[in-house]
C-alpha positions in Angstrom: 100.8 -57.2 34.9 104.2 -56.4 33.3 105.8 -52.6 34.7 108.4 -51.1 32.7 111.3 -50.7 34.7 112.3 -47.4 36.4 115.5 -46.9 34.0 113.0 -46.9 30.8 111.0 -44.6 32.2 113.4 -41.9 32.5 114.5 -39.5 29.8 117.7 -39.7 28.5 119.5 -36.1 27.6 122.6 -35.4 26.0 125.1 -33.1 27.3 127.1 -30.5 24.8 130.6 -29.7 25.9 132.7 -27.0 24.0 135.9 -26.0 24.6 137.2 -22.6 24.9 138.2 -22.0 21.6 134.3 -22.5 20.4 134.6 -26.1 19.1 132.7 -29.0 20.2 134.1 -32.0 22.2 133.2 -35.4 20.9 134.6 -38.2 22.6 136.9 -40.6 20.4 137.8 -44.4 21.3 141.3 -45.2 21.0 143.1 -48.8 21.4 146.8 -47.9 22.4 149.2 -50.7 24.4 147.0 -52.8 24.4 143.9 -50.8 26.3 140.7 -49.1 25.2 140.9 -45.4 25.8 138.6 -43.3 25.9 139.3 -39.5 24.8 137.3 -36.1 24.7 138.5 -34.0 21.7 137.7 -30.7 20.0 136.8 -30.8 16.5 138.3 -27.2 15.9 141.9 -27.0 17.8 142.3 -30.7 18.2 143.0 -30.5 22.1 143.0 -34.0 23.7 141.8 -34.4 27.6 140.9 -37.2 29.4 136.9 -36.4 30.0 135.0 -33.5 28.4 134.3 -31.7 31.4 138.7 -30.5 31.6 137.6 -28.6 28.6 136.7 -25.3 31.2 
């Protein structure tokens, strides 16, 4: 009898971070030098960080 496995079976939720101005953070994928970087910014002010949650 085939089980689904215990990852499946969990919900997934995603996570909303704004910054402090009141925008949203969406994270943006940027090749630079060579490397994949991966970057949290606002939609309103245009603040880069490194992960969504340096937006407090």
């Amino acid at each position: 009898m085939a089980q689904a496995s215990k990852n499946s079976r969990t919900t997934s939720a995603t996570q909303k971070f704004y910054c402090s101005c009141g925008g949203e953070v969406k994270m943006k994928t940027v090749f630079e030098n060579g490397k994949v970087k991966n970057l949290a910014e606002c939609e309103k002010c245009k603040r880069l960080e490194r992960r969504p949650s340096d937006f407090k």
